[in-house]
VOMAR-966740 format. One record per residue (C-alpha): residue in one letter; x, y, z; chain. Coordinates in steps of 0.05 Angstrom, whole numbers, always signed. Example, Ala and Ser with C-alpha at 12.3 -4.5 7.8 and 13.67 -1.06 7.14 Angstrom:
<rs>
A_+246_-90_+156_A .
S_+273_-21_+143_A .
</rs>
This chain:
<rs>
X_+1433_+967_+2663_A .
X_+1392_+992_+2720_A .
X_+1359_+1064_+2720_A .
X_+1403_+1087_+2775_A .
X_+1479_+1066_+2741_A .
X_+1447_+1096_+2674_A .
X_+1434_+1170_+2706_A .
X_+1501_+1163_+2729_A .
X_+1530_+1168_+2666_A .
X_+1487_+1221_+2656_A .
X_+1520_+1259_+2700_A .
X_+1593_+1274_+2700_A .
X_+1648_+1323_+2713_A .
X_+1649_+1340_+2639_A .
X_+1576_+1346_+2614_A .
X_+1575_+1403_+2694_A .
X_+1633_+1432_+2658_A .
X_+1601_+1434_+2592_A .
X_+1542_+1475_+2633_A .
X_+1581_+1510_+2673_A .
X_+1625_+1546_+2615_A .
X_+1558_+1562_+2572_A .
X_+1521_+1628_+2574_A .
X_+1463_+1595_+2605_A .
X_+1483_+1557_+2665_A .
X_+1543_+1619_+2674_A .
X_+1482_+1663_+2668_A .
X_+1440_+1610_+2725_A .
X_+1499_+1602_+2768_A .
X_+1511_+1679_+2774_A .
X_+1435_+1684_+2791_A .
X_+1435_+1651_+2851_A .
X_+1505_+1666_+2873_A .
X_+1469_+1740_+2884_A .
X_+1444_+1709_+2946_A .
X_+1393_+1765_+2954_A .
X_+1316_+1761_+2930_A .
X_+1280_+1834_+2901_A .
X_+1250_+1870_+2977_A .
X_+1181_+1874_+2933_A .
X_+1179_+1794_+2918_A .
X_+1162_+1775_+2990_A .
X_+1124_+1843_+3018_A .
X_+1046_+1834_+3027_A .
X_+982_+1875_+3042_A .
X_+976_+1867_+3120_A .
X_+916_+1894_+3166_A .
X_+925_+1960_+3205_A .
X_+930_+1920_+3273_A .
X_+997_+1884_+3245_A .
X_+1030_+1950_+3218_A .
X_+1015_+1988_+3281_A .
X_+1039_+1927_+3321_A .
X_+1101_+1923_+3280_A .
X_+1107_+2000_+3301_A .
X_+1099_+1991_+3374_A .
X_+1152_+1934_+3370_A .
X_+1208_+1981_+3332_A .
X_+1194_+1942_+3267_A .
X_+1171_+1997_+3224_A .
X_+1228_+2009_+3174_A .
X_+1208_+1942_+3144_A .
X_+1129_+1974_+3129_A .
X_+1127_+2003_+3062_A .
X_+1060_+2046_+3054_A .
X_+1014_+1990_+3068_A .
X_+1059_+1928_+3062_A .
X_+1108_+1889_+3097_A .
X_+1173_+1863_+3072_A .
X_+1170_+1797_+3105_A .
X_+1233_+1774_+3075_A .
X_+1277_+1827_+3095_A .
X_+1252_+1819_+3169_A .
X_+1262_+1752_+3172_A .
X_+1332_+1753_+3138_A .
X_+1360_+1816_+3190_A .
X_+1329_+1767_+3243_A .
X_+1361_+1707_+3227_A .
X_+1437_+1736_+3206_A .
X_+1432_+1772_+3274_A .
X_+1429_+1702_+3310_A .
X_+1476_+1673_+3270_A .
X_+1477_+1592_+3255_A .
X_+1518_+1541_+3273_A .
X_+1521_+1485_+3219_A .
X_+1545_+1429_+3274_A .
X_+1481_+1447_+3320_A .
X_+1430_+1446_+3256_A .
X_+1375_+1401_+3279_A .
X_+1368_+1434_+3344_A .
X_+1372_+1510_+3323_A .
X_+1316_+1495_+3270_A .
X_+1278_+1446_+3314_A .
X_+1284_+1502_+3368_A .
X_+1243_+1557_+3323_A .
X_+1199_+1503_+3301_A .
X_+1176_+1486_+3374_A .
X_+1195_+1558_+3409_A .
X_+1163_+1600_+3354_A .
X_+1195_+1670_+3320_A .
X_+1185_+1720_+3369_A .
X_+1218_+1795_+3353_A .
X_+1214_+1849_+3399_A .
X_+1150_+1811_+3432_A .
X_+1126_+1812_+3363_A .
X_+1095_+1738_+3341_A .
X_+1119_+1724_+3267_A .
X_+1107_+1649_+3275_A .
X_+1075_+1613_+3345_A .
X_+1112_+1556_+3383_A .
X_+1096_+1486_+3353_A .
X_+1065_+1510_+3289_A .
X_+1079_+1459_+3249_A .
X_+1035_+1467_+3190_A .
X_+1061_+1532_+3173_A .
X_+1137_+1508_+3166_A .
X_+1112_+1462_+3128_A .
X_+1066_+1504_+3080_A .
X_+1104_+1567_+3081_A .
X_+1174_+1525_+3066_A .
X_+1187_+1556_+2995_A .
X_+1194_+1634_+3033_A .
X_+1234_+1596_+3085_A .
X_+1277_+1557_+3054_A .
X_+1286_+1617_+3010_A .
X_+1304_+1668_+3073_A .
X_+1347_+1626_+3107_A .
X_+1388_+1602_+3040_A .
X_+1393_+1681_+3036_A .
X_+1421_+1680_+3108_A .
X_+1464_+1613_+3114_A .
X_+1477_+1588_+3046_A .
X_+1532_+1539_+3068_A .
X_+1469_+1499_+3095_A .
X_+1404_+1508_+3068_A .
X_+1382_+1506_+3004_A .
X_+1328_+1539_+2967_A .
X_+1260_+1497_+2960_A .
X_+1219_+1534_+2906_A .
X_+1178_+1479_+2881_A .
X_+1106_+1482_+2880_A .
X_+1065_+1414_+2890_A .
X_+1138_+1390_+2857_A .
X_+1157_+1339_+2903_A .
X_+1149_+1289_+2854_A .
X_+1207_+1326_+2808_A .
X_+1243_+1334_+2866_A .
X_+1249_+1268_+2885_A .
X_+1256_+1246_+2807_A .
X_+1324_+1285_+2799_A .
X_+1346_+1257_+2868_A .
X_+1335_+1186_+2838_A .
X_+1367_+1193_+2777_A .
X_+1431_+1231_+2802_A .
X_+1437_+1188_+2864_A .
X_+1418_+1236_+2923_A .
X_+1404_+1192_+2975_A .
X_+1336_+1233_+3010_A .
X_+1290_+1202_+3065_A .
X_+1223_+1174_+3046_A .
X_+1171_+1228_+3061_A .
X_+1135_+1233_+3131_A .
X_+1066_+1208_+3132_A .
X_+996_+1261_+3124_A .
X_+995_+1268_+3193_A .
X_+1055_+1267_+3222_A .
X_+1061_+1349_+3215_A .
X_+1124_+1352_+3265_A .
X_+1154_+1306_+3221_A .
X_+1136_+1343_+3157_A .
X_+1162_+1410_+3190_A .
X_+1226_+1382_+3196_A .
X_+1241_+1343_+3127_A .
X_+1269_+1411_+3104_A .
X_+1320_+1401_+3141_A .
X_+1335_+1324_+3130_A .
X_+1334_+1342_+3054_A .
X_+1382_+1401_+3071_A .
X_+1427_+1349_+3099_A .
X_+1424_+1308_+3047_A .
X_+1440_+1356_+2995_A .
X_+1494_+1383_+3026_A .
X_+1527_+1314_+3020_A .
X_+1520_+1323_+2958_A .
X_+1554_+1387_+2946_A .
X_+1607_+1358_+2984_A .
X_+1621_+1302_+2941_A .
X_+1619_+1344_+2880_A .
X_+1650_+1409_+2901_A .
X_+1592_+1453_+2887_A .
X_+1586_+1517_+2913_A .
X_+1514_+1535_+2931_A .
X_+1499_+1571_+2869_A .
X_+1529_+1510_+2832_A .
X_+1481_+1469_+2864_A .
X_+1417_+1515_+2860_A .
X_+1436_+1515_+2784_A .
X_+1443_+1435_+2781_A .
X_+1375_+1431_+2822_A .
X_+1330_+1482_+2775_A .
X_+1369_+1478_+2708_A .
X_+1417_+1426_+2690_A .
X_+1378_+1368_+2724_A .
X_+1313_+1389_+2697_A .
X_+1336_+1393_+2630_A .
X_+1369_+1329_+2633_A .
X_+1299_+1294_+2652_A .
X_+1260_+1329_+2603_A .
X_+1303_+1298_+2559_A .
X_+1290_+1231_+2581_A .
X_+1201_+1239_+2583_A .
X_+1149_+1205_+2556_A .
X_+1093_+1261_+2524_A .
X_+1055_+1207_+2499_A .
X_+986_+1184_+2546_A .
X_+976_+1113_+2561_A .
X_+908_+1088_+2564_A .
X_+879_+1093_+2624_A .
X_+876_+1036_+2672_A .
X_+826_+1068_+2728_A .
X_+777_+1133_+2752_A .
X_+775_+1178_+2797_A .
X_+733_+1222_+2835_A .
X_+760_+1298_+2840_A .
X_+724_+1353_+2868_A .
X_+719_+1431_+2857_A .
X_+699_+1489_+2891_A .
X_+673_+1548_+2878_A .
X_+745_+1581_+2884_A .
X_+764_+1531_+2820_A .
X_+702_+1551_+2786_A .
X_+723_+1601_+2733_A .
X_+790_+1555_+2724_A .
X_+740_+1503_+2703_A .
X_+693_+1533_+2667_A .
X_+750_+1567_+2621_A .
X_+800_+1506_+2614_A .
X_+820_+1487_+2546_A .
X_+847_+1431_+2519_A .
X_+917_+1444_+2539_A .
X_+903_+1475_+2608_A .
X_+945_+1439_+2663_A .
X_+930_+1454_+2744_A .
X_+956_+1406_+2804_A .
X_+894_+1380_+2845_A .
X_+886_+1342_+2913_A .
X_+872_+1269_+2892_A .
X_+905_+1190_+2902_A .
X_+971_+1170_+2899_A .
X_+952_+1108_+2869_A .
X_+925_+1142_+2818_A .
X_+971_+1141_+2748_A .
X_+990_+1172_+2686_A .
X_+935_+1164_+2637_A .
X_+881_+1149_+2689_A .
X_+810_+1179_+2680_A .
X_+790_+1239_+2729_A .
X_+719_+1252_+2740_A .
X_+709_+1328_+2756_A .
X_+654_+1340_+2812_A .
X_+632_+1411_+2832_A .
X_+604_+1417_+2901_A .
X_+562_+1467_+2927_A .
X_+528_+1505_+2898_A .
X_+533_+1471_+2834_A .
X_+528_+1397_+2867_A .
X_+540_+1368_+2799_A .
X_+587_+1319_+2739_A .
X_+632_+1388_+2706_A .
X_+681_+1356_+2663_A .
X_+728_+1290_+2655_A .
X_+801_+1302_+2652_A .
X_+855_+1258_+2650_A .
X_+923_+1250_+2698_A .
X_+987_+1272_+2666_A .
X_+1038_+1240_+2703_A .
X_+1036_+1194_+2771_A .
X_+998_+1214_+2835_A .
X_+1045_+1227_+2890_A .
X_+1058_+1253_+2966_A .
X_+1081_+1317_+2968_A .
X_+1105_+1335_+3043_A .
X_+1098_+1408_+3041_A .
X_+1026_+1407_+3002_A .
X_+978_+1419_+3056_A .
X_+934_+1368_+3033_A .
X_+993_+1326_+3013_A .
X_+968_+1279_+2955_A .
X_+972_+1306_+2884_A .
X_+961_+1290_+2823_A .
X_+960_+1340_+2756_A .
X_+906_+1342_+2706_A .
X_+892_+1366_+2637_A .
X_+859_+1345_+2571_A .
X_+794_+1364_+2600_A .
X_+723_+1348_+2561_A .
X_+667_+1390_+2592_A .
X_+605_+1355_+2590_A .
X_+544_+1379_+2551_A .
X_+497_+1359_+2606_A .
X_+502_+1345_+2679_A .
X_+491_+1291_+2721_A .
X_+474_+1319_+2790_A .
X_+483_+1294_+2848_A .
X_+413_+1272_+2859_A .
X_+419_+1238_+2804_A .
X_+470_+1191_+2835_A .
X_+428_+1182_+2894_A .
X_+366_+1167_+2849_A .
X_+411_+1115_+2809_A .
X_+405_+1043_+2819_A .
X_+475_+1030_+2815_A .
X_+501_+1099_+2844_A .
X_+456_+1107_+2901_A .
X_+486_+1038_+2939_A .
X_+554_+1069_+2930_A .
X_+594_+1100_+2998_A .
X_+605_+1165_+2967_A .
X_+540_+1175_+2951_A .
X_+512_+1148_+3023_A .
X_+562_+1204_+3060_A .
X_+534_+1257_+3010_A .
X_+608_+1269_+2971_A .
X_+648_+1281_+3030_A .
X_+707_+1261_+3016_A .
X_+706_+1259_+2939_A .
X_+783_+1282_+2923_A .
X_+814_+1216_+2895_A .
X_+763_+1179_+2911_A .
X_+767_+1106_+2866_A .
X_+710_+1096_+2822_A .
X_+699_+1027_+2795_A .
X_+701_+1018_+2721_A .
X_+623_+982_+2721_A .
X_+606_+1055_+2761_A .
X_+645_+1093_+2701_A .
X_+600_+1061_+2651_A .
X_+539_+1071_+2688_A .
X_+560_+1150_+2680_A .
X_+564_+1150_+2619_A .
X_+502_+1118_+2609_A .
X_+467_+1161_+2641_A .
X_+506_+1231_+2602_A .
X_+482_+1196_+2541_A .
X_+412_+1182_+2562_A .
X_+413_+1263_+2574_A .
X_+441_+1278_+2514_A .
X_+518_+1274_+2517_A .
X_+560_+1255_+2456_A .
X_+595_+1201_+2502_A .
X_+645_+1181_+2439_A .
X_+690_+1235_+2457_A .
X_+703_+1209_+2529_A .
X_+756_+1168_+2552_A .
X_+746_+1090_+2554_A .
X_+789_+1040_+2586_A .
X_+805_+992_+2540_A .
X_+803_+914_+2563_A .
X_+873_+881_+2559_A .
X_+867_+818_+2508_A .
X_+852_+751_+2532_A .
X_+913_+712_+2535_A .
X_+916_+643_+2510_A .
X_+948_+591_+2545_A .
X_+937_+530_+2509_A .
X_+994_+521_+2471_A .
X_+1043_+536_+2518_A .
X_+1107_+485_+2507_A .
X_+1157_+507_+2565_A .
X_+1175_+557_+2612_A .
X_+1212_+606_+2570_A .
X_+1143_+608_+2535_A .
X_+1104_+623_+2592_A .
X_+1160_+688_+2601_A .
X_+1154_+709_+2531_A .
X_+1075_+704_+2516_A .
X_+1051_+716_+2590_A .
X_+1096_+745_+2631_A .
X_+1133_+803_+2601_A .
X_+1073_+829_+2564_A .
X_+1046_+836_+2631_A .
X_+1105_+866_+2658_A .
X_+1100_+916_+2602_A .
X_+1023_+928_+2624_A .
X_+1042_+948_+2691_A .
X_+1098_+992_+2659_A .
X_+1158_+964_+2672_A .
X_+1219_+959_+2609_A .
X_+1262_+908_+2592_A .
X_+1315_+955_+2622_A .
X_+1277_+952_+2675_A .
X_+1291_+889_+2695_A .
X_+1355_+838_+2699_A .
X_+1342_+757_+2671_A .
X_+1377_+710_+2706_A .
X_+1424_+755_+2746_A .
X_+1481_+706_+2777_A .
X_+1477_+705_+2848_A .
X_+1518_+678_+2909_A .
X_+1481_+642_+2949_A .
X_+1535_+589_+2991_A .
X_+1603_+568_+2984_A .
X_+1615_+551_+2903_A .
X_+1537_+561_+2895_A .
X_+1508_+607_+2836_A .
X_+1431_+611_+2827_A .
X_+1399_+645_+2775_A .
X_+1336_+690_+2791_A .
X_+1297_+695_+2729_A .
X_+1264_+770_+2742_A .
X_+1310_+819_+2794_A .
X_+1278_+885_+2789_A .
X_+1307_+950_+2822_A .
X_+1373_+917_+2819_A .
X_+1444_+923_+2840_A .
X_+1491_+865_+2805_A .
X_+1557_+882_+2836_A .
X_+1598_+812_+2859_A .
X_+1586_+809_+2932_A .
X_+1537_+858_+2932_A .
X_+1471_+838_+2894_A .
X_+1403_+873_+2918_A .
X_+1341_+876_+2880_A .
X_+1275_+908_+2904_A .
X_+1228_+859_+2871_A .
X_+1247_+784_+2847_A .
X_+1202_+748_+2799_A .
X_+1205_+676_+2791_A .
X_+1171_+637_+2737_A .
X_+1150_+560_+2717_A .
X_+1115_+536_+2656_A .
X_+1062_+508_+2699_A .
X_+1034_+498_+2772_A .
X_+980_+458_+2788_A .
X_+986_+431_+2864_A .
X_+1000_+461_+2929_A .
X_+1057_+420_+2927_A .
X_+1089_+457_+2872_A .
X_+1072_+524_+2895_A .
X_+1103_+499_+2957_A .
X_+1164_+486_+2919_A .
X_+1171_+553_+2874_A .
X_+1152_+590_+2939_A .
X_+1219_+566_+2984_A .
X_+1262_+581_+2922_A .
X_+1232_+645_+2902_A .
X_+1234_+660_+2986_A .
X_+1307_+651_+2989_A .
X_+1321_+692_+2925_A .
X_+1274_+747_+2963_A .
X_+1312_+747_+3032_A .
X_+1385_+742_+2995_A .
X_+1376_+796_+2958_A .
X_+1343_+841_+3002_A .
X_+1280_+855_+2960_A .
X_+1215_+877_+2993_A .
X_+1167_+825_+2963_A .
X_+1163_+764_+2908_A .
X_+1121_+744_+2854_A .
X_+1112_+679_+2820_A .
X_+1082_+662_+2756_A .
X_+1066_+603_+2719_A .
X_+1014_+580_+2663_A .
X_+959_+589_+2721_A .
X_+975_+657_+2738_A .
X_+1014_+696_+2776_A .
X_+1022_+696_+2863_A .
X_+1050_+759_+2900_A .
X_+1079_+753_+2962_A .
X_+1096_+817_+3004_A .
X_+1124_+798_+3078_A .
X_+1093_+831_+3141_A .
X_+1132_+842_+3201_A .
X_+1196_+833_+3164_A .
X_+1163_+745_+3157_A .
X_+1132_+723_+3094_A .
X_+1085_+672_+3095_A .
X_+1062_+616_+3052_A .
X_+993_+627_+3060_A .
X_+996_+704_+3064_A .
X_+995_+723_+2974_A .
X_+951_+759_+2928_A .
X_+938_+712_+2866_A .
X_+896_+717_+2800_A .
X_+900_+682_+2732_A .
X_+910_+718_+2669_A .
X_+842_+726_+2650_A .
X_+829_+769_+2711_A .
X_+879_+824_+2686_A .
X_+832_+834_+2637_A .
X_+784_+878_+2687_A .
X_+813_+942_+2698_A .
X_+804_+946_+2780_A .
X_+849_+884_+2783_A .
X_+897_+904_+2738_A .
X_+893_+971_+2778_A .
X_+911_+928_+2837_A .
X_+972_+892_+2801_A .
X_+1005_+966_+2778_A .
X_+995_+983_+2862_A .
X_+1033_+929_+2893_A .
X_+1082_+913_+2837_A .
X_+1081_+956_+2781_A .
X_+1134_+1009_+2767_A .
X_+1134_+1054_+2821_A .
X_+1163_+1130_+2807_A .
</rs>
């Protein structure tokens, strides 16, 4: 049964009644159905210029000795304006590109984008205060990936994230999620407490029900830097210490992380490990992050003339542009073992760090059909680039003419309703390829399982390997694939590689 049908039944009228009638969603629901936030929670320390400016501009009754309740400004602003839930996008586009202006006092400057987009969890929060038949509270921080984890599993249909730069774009996803949550509600006759309470309680605790505390072994490293405002955070982490960080997206639960401290320290702190997927958080100003913990600090230091005195380190890009750009940056496992080559020439017990571990060769000598290449080849693989067998549908019947079922023997991602089969990934397999001819031949069928069933790319795999085949401009090619054999998975990069373009996504 697919993820998404299977968090449906996690979710029903009478497991939200079930929460609604105990003490602690009652207790959750009242909470936010107070629709007010304590005056002290969003007052800062402001400069004397702002307060006397405030003054000048009949704003003073929101200055409390040497702060300024923010909130409570914004909130009298925004009620006094009033909202118009059919006119949405254009009111909240308007004071993104016009600015906040009160009294011909600035409190935000036309086409500030970045600071919607920072600043959306005091927002969001002010204007859920204000208009709570519309917006929603956002009060996750570097949480996107949580976010977008409960909308997957309970079926909130959200858009996929603007990209880095696009910063209009990221300014305005508030309000596309707003939208989309307020479907929601809709469909399930929440009030906005109710859904506040579903979105920080009930969902959550239905996930954590659901996770996976154990750490795989790591399949690649990383580069992360620190400055010297995460310098007393690193020098006092312990074992269970836990911090978000910028690094890759690619980068994946398990993975090794490399701690570099810049300037002044210009040198190898500590290696930590990721605890759960990199990801692209929209409203994280440097929008890639990825959380660490389990850190080792290191005994001795490896500076960073040392890397540029190294005969394998100095030839490497980071190196040559002097660590700019070190957050997430991929370190190749051959570079990883040069490291700790070197902490162990200095000194460093290196048994206590974190090795990769080499998948096991895979023989394919005996193999007498094609159920045995599936069986021995291709679904351990699958499982090395983390997918389930309920992750996955065998031979899922499919429509493909008048009278005419076809059998795809891998849908992933997929949807098996009569009439309306999807699948995001197809996977088809032989026991062996070994012309063009034959590739030729698995490629057209595997093709028109692809385009029938809407998935985004296709792999095949045979005796010989494996060939994936991701379409550009909506065309896929025959000559356009990515292929290795089995032995290749064996080095980490590649099988790095394989978990990017194929593996099991979030």
């Amino acid at each position: 049964m697919p993820l998404k049908d299977t968090a449906l039944l996690r979710f029903n009228k009478y497991t939200w009644d079930l929460y609604k009638d105990s003490v602690k969603g009652r207790e959750c629901i009242d909470k936010w159905a107070i629709n007010d936030f304590p005056d002290n929670e969003y007052s800062w320390d402001c400069s004397s210029d702002i307060l006397e400016k405030l003054a000048q501009n009949d704003l003073g009754k929101y200055i409390v000795g040497l702060k300024v309740n923010w909130y409570r400004l914004l909130k009298d602003y925004f009620v006094k304006l009033g909202f118009n839930i059919d006119d949405a996008t254009n009111i909240y586009k308007n004071w993104i590109h016009e600015g906040i202006f009160i009294n011909e006092f600035k409190i935000i400057g036309k086409d500030n984008f970045k600071h919607w987009t920072i600043d959306v969890r005091f927002f969001s929060r002010v204007l859920y205060s204000s208009f709570p038949e519309y917006f929603f509270p956002y009060t996750l921080d570097c949480g996107f990936n949580k976010f977008q984890k409960i909308c997957e599993e309970f079926n909130i249909t959200i858009p996929e994230a603007p990209k880095k730069k696009a910063w209009l774009d990221r300014a305005t996803y508030y309000l596309d999620l707003c939208e989309s949550l307020l479907e929601f509600r809709k469909i399930n006759s929440f009030t906005p407490a109710e859904l506040c309470a579903f979105l920080y309680d009930f969902a959550p605790n239905v996930l954590h029900e659901l996770e996976d505390n154990e750490l795989p072994n790591p399949s690649k490293v990383w580069f992360v830097g620190g400055s010297k405002y995460d310098f007393e955070f690193l020098d006092n982490a312990i074992n269970d210490s836990t911090e978000h960080w910028q690094g890759n997206i690619d980068s994946r639960k398990g993975d090794i992380v490399v701690m570099y401290c810049v300037s002044p320290r210009s040198y190898i702190h500590s290696i930590w490990r990721v605890i759960g997927d990199g990801f692209a958080d929209p409203f994280f100003y440097y929008y890639s992050v990825v959380y660490l913990s389990k850190p080792i600090k290191l005994d001795v230091h490896i500076t960073q003339k040392d890397l540029e005195c190294n005969s394998l380190w100095s030839n490497n890009p980071l190196v040559r542009k002097n660590l700019q750009g070190i957050n997430g940056y991929p370190i190749k496992y051959q570079e990883y073992l040069e490291l700790l080559s070197v902490l162990k020439f200095k000194g460093q017990n290196i048994e206590v760090l974190p090795l990769i571990k080499p998948t096991n060769r895979l023989d394919t000598d005996d193999l007498k059909d094609e159920r045995d290449v599936e069986i021995r080849l291709i679904e351990p693989f699958l499982e090395l680039i983390k997918y389930r067998p309920k992750d996955w549908i065998r031979q899922m019947p499919v429509k493909m003419g008048r009278g005419e079922r076809n059998y795809p023997d891998y849908c992933f991602g997929a949807n098996p309703a009569r009439g309306e089969e999807t699948a995001k990934m197809i996977l088809e397999s032989k026991y062996e390829i070994k012309t063009q001819k034959e590739l030729q031949d698995a490629y057209f069928q595997a093709k028109s399982y692809a385009v029938r069933l809407q998935a985004d790319r296709f792999v095949i795999a045979a005796r010989e390997g494996i060939w994936i085949f991701i379409p550009k401009n909506m065309t896929y090619k025959f000559d356009d694939y990515f292929h290795c054999n089995w032995v290749d998975i064996e080095n980490p990069d590649i099988l790095h590689k394989l978990r990017q373009i194929i593996g099991k996504q979030l």
